[in-house]
CHARMM-style PDB file with segment names, atoms N, HN, CA, C and O in Angstrom:
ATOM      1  N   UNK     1      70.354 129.234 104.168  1.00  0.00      PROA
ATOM      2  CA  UNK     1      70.194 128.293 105.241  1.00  0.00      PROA
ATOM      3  C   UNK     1      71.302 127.247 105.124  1.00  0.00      PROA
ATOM      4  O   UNK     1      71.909 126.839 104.134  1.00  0.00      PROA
ATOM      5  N   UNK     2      71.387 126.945 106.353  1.00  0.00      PROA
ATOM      6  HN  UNK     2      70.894 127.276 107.158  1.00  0.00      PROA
ATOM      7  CA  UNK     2      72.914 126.066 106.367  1.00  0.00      PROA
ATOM      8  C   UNK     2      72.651 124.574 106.171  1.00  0.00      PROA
ATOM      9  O   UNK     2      71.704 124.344 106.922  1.00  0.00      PROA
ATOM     10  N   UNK     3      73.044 123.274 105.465  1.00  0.00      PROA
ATOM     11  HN  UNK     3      73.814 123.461 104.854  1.00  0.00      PROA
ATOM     12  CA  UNK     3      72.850 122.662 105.728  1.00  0.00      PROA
ATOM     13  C   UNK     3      73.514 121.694 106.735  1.00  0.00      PROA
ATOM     14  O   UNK     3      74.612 121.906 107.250  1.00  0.00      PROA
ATOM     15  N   UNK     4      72.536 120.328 107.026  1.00  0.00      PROA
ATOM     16  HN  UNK     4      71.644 120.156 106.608  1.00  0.00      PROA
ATOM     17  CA  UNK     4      72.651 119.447 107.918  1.00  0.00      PROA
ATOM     18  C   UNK     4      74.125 118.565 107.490  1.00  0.00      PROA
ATOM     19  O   UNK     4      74.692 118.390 106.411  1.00  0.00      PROA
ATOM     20  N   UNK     5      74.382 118.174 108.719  1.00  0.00      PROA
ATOM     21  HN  UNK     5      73.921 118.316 109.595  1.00  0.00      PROA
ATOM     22  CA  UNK     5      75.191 116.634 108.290  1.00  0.00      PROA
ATOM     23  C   UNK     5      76.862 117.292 107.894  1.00  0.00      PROA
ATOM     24  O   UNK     5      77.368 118.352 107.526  1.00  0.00      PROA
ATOM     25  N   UNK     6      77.234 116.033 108.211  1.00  0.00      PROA
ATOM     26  HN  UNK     6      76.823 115.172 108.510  1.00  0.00      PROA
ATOM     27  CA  UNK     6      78.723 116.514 107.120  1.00  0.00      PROA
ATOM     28  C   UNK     6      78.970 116.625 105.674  1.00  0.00      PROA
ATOM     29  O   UNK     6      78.301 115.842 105.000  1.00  0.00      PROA
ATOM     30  N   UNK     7      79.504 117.149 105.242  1.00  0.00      PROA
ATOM     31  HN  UNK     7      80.047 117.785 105.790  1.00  0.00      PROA
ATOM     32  CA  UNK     7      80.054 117.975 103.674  1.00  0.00      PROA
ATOM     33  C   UNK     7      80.681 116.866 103.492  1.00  0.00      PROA
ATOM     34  O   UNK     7      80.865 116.053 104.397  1.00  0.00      PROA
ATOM     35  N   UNK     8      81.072 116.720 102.309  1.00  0.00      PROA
ATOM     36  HN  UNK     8      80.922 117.381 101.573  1.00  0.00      PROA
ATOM     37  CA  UNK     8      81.911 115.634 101.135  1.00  0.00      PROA
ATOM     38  C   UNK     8      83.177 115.925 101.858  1.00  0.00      PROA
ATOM     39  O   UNK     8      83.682 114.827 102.091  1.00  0.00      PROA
ATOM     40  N   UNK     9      83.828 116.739 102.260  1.00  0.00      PROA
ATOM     41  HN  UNK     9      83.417 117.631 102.070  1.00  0.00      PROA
ATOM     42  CA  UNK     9      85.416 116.574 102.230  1.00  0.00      PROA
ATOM     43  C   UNK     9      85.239 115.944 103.598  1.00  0.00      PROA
ATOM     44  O   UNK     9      85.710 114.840 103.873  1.00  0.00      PROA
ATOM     45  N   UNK    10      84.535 116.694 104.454  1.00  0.00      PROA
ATOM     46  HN  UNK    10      84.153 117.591 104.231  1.00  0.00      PROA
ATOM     47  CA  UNK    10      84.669 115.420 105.842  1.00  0.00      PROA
ATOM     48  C   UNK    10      84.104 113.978 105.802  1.00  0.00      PROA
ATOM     49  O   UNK    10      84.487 113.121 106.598  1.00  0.00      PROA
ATOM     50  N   UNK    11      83.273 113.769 104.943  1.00  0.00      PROA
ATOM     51  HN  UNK    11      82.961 114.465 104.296  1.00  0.00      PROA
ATOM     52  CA  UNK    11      83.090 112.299 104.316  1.00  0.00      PROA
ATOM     53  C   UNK    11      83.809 111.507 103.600  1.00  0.00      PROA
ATOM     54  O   UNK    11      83.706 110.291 103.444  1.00  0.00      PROA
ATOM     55  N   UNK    12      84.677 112.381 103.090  1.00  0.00      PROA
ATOM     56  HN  UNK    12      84.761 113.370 103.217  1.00  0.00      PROA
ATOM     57  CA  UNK    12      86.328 111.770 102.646  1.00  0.00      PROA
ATOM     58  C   UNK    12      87.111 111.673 103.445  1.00  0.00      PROA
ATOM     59  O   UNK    12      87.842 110.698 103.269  1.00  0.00      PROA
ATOM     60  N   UNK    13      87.385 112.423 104.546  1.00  0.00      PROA
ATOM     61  HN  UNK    13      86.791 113.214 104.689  1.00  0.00      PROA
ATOM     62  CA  UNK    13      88.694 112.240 105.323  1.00  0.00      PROA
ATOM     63  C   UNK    13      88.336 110.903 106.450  1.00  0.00      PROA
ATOM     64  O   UNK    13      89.211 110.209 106.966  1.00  0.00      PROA
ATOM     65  N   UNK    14      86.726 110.729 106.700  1.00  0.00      PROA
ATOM     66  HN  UNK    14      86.015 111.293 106.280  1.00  0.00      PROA
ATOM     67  CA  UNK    14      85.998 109.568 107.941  1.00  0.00      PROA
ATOM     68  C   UNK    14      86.607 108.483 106.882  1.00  0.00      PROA
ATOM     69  O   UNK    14      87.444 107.659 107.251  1.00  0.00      PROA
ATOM     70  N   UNK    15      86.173 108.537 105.667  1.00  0.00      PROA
ATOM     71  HN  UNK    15      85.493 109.206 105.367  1.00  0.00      PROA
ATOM     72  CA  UNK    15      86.542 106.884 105.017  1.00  0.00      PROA
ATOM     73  C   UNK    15      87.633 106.937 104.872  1.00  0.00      PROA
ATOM     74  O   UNK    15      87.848 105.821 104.399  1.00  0.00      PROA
ATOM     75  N   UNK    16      89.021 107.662 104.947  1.00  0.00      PROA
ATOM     76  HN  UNK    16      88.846 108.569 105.331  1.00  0.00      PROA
ATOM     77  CA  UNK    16      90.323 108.137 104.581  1.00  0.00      PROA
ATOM     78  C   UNK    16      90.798 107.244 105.673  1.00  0.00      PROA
ATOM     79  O   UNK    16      91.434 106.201 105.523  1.00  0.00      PROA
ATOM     80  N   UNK    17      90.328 107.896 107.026  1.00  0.00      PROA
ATOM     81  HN  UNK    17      89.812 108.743 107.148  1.00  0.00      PROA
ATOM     82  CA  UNK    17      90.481 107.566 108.138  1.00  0.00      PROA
ATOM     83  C   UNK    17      90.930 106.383 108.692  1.00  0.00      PROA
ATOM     84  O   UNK    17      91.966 105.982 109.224  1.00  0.00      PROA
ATOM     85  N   UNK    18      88.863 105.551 108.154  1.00  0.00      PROA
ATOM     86  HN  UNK    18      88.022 105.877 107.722  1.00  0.00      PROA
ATOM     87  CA  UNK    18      88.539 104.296 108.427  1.00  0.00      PROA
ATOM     88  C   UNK    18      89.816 103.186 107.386  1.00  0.00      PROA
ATOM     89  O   UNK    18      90.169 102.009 107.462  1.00  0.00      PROA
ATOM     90  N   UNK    19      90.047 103.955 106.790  1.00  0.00      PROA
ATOM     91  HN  UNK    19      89.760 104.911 106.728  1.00  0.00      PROA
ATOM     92  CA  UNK    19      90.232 102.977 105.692  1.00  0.00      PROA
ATOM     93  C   UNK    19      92.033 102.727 106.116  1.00  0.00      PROA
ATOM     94  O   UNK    19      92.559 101.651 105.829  1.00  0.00      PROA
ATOM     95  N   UNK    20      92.883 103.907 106.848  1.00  0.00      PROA
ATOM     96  HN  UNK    20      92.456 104.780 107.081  1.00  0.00      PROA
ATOM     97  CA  UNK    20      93.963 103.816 107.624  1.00  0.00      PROA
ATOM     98  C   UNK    20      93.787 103.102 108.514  1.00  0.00      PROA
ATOM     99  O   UNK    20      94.606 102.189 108.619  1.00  0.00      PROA
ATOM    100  N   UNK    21      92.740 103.174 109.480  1.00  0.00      PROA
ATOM    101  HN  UNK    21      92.074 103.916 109.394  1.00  0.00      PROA
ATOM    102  CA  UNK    21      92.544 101.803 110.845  1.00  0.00      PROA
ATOM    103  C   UNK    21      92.675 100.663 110.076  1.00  0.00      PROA
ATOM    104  O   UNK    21      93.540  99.799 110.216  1.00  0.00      PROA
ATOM    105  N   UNK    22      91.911 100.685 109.372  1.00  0.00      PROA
ATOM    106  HN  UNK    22      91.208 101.387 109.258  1.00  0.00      PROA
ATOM    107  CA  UNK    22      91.409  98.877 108.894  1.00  0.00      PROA
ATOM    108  C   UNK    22      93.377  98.539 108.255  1.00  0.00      PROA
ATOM    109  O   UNK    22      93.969  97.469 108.398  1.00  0.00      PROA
ATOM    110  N   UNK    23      93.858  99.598 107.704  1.00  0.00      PROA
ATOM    111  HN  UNK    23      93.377 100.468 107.588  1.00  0.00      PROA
ATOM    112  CA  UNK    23      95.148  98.395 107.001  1.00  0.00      PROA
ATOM    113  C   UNK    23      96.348  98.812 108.285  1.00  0.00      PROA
ATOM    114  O   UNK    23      97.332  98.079 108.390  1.00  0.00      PROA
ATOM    115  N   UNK    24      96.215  99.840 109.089  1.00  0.00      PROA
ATOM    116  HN  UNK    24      95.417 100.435 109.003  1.00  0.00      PROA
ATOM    117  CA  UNK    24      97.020  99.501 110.534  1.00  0.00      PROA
ATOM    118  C   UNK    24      96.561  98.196 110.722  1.00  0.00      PROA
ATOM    119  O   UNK    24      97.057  97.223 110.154  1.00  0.00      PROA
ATOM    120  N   UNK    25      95.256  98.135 111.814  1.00  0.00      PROA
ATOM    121  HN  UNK    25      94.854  98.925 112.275  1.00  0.00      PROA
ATOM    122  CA  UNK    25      95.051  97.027 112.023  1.00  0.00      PROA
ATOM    123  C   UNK    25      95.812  95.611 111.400  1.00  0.00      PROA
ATOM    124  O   UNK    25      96.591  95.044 112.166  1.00  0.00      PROA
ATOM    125  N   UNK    26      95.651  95.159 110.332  1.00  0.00      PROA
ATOM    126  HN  UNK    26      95.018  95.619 109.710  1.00  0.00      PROA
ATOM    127  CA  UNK    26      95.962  94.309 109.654  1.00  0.00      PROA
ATOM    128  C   UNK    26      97.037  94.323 109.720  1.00  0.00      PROA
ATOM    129  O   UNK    26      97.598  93.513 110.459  1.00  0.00      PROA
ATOM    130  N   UNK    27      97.883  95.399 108.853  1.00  0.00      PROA
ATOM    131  HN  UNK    27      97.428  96.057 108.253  1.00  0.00      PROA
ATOM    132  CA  UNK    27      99.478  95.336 109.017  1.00  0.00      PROA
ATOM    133  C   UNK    27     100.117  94.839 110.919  1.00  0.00      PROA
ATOM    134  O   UNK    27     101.110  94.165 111.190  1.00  0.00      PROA
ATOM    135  N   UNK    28      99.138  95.459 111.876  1.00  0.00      PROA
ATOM    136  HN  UNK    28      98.331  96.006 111.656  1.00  0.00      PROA
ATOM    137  CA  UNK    28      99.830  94.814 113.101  1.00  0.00      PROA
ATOM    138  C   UNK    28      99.265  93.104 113.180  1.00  0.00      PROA
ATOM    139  O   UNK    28     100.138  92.270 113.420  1.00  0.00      PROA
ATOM    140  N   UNK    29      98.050  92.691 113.010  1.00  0.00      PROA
ATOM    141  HN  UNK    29      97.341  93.369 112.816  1.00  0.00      PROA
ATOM    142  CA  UNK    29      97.778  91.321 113.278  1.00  0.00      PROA
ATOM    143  C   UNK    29      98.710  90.796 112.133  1.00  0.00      PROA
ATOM    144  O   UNK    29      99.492  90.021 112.683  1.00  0.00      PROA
ATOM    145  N   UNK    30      98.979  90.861 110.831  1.00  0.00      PROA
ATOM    146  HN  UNK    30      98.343  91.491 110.385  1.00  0.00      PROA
ATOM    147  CA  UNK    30     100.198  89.932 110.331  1.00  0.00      PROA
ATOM    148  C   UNK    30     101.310  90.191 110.739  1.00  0.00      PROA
ATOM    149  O   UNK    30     101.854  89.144 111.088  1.00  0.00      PROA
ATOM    150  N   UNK    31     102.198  91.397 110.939  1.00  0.00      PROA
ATOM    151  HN  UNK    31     101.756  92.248 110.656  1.00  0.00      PROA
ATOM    152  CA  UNK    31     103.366  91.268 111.978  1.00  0.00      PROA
ATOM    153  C   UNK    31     103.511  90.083 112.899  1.00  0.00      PROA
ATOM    154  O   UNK    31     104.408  89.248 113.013  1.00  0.00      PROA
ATOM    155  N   UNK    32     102.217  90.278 113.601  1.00  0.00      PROA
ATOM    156  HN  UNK    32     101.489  90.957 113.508  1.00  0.00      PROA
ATOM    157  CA  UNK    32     102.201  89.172 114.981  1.00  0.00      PROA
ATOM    158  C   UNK    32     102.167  88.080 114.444  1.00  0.00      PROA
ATOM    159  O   UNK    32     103.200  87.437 114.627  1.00  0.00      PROA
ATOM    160  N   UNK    33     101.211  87.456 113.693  1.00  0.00      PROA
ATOM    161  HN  UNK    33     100.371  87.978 113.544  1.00  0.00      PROA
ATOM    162  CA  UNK    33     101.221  86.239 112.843  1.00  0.00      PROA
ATOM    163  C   UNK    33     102.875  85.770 112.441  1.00  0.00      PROA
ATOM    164  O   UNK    33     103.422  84.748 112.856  1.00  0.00      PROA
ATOM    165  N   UNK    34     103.578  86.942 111.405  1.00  0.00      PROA
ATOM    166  HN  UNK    34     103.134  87.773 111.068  1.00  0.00      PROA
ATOM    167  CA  UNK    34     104.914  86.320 111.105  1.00  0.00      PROA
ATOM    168  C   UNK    34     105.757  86.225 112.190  1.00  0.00      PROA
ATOM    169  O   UNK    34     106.577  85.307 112.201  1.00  0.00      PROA
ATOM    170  N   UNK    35     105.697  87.145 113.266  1.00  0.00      PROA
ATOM    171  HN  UNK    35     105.031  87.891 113.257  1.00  0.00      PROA
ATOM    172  CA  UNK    35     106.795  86.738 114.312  1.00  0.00      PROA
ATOM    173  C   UNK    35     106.232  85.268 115.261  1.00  0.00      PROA
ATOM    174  O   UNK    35     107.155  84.556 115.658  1.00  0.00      PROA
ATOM    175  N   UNK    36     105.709  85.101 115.393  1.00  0.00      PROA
ATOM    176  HN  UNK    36     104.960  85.679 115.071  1.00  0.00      PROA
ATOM    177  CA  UNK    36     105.088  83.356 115.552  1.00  0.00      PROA
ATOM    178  C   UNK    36     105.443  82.756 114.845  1.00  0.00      PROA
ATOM    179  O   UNK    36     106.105  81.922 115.462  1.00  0.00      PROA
ATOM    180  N   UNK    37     105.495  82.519 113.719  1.00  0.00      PROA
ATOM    181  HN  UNK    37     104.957  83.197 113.218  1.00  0.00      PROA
ATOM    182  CA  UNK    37     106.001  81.559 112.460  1.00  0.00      PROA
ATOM    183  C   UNK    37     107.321  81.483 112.515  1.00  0.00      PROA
ATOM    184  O   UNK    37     108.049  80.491 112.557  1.00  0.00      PROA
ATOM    185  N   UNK    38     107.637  82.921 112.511  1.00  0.00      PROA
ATOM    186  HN  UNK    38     107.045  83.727 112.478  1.00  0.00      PROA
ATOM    187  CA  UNK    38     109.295  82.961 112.999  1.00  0.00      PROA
ATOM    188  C   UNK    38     110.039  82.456 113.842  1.00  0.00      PROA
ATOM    189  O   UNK    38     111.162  81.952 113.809  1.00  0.00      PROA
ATOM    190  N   UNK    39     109.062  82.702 114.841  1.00  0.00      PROA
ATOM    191  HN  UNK    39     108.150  83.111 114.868  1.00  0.00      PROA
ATOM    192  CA  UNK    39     109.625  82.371 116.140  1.00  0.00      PROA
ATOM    193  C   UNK    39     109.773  80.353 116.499  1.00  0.00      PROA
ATOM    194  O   UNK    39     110.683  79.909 117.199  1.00  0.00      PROA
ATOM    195  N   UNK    40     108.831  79.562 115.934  1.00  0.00      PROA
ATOM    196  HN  UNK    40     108.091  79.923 115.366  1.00  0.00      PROA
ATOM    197  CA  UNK    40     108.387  78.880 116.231  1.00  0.00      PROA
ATOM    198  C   UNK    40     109.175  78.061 114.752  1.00  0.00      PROA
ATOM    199  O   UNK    40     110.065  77.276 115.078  1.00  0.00      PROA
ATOM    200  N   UNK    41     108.937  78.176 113.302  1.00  0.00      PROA
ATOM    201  HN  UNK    41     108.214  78.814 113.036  1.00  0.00      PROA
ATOM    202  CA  UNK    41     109.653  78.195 112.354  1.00  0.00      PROA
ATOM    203  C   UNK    41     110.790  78.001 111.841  1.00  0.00      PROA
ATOM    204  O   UNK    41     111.190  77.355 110.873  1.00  0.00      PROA
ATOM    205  N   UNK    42     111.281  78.666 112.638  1.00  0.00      PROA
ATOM    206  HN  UNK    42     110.956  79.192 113.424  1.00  0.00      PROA
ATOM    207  CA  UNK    42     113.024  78.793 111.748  1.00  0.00      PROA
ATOM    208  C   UNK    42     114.192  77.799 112.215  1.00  0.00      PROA
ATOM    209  O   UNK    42     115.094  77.394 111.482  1.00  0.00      PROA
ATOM    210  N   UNK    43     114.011  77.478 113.576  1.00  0.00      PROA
ATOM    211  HN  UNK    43     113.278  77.807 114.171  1.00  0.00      PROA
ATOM    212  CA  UNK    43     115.044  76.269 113.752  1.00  0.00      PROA
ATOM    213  C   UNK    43     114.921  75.321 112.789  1.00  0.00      PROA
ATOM    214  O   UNK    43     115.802  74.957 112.009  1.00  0.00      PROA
ATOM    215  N   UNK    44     113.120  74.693 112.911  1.00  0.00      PROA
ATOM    216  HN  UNK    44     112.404  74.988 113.545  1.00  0.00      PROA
ATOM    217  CA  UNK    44     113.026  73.501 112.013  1.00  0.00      PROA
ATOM    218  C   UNK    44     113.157  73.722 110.459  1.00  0.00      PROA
ATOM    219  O   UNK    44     113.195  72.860 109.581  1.00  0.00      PROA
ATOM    220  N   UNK    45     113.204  74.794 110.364  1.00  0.00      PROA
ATOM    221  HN  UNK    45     113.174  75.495 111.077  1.00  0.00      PROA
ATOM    222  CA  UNK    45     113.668  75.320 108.649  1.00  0.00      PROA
ATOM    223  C   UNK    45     114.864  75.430 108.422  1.00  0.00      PROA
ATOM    224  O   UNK    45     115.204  75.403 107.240  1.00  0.00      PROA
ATOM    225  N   UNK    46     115.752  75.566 109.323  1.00  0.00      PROA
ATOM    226  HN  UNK    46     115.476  75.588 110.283  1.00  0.00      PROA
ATOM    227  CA  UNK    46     116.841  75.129 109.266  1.00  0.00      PROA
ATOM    228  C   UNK    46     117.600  73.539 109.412  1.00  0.00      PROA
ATOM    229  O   UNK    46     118.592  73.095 108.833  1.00  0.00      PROA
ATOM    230  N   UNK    47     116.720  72.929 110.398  1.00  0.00      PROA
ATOM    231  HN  UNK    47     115.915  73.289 110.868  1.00  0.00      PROA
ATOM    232  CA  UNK    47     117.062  71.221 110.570  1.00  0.00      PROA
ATOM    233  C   UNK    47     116.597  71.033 109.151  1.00  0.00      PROA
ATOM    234  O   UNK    47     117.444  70.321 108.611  1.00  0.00      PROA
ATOM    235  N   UNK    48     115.901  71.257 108.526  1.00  0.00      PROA
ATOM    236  HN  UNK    48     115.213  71.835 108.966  1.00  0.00      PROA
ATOM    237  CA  UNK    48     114.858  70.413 107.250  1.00  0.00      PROA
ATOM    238  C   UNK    48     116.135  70.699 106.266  1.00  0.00      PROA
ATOM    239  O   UNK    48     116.910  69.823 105.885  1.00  0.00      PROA
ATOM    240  N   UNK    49     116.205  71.992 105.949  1.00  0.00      PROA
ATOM    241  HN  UNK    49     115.575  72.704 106.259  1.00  0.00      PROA
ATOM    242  CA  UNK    49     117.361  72.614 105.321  1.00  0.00      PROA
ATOM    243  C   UNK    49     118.622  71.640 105.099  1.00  0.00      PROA
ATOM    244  O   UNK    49     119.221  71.137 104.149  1.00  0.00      PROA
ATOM    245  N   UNK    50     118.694  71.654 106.558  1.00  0.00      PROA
ATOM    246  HN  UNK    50     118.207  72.062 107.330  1.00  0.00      PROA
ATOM    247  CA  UNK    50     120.371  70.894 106.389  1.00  0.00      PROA
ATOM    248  C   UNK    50     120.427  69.575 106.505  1.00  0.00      PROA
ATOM    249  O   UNK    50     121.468  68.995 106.196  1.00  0.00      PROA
ATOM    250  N   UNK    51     119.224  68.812 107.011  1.00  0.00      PROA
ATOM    251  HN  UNK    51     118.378  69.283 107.262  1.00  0.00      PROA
ATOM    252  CA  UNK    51     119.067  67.087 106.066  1.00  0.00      PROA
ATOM    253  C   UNK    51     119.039  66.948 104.981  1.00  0.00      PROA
ATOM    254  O   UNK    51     119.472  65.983 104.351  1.00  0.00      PROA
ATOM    255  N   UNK    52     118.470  67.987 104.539  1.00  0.00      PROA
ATOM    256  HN  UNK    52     118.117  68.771 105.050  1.00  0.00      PROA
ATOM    257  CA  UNK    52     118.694  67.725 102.933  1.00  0.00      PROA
ATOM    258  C   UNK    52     119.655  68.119 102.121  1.00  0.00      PROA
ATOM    259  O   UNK    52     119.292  68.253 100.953  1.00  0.00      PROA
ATOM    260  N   UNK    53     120.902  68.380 102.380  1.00  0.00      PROA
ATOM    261  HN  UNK    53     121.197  68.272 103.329  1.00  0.00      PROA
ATOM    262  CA  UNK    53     121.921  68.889 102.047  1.00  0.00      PROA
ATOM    263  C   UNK    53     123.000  67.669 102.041  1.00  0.00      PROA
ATOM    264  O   UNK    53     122.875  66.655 102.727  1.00  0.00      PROA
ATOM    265  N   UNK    54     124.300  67.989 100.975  1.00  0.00      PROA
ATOM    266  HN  UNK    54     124.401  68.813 100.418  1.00  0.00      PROA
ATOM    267  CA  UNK    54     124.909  67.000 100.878  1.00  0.00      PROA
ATOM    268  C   UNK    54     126.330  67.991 101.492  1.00  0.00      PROA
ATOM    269  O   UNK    54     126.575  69.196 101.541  1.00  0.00      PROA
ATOM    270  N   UNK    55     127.159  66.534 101.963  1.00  0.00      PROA
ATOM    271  HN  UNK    55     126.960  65.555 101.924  1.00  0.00      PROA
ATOM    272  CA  UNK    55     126.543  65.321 102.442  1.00  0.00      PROA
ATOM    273  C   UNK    55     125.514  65.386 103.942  1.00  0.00      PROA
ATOM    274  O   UNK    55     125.299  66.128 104.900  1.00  0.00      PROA
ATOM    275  N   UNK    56     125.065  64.003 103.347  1.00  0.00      PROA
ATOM    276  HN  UNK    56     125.239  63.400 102.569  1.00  0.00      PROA
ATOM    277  CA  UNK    56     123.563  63.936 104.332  1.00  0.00      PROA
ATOM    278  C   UNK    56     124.353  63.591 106.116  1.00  0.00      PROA
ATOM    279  O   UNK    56     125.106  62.728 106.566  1.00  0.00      PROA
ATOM    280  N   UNK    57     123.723  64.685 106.617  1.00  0.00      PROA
ATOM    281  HN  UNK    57     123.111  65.386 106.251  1.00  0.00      PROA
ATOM    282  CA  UNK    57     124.560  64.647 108.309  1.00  0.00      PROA
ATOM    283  C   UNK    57     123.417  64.148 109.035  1.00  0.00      PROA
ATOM    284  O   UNK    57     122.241  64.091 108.676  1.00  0.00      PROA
ATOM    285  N   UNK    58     123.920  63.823 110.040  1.00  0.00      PROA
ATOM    286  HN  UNK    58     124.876  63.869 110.332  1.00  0.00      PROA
ATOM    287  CA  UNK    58     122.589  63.000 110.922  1.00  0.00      PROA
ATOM    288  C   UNK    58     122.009  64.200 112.033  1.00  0.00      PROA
ATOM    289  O   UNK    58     122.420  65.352 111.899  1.00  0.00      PROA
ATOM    290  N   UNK    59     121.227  63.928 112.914  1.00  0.00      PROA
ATOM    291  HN  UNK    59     120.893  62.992 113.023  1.00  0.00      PROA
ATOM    292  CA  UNK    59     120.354  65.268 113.591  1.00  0.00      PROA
ATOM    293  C   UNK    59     121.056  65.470 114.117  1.00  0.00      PROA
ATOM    294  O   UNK    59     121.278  66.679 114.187  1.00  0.00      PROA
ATOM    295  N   UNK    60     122.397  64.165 115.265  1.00  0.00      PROA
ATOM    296  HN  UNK    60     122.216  63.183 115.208  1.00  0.00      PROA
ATOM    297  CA  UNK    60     123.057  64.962 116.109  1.00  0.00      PROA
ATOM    298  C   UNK    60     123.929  66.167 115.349  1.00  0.00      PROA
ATOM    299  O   UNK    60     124.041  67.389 115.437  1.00  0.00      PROA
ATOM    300  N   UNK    61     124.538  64.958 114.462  1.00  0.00      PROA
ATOM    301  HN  UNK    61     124.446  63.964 114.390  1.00  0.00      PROA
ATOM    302  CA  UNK    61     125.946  66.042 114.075  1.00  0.00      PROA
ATOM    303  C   UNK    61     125.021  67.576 113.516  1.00  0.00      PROA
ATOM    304  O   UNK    61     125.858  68.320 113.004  1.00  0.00      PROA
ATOM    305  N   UNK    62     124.286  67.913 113.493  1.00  0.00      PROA
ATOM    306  HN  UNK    62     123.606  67.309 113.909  1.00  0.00      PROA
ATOM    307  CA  UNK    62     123.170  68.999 112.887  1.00  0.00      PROA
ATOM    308  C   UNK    62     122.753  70.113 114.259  1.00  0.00      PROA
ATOM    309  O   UNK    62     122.651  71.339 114.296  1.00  0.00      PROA
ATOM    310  N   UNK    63     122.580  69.040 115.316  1.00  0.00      PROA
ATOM    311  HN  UNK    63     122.663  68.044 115.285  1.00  0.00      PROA
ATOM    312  CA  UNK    63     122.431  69.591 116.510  1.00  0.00      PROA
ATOM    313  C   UNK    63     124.080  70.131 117.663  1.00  0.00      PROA
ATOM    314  O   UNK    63     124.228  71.073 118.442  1.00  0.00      PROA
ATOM    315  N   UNK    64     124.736  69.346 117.366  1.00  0.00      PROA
ATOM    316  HN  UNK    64     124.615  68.581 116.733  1.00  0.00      PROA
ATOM    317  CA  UNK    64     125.873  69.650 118.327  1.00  0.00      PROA
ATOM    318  C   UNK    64     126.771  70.535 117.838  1.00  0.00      PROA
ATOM    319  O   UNK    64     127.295  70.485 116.726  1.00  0.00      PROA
ATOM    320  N   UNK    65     126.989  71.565 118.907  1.00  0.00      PROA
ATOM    321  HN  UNK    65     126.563  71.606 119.811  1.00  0.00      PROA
ATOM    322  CA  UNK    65     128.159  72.834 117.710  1.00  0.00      PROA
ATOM    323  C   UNK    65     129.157  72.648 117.583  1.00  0.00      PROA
ATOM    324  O   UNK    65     129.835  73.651 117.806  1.00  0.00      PROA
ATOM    325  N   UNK    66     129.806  71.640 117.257  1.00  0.00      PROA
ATOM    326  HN  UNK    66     129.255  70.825 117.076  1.00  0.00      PROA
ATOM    327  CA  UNK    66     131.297  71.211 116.853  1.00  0.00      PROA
ATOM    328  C   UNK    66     131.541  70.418 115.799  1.00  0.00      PROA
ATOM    329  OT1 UNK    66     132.698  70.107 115.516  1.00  0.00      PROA
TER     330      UNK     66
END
């Protein structure tokens, strides 16, 4: 007589599975997270950067490209 339900190897490959969604998932919501940070981030990590650098330049000269 046959039994019910799924067998161990297909109960391995569902949590195999699940367990690929769950760190896709994640791996795409922090992508998105760092390109926001990035996006939003990096000028002023660069102004912060270069006030504090010698010699000390003021925002314009930091801001104007010449």
């Amino acid at each position: 007589m046959a039994s019910k339900g799924k067998g161990r190897k297909a109960r391995d490959e569902d949590e195999e599975s699940k367990t690929f969604k769950c760190v896709k998932e994640w791996t795409n919501w922090s992508l998105k997270k760092a390109k926001v940070i990035t996006h939003y981030g990096l000028i002023p990590l660069i102004i912060y950067i270069g006030m504090n650098s010698e010699p000390k330049p003021t925002v314009s000269q930091l801001l104007s490209p010449f």
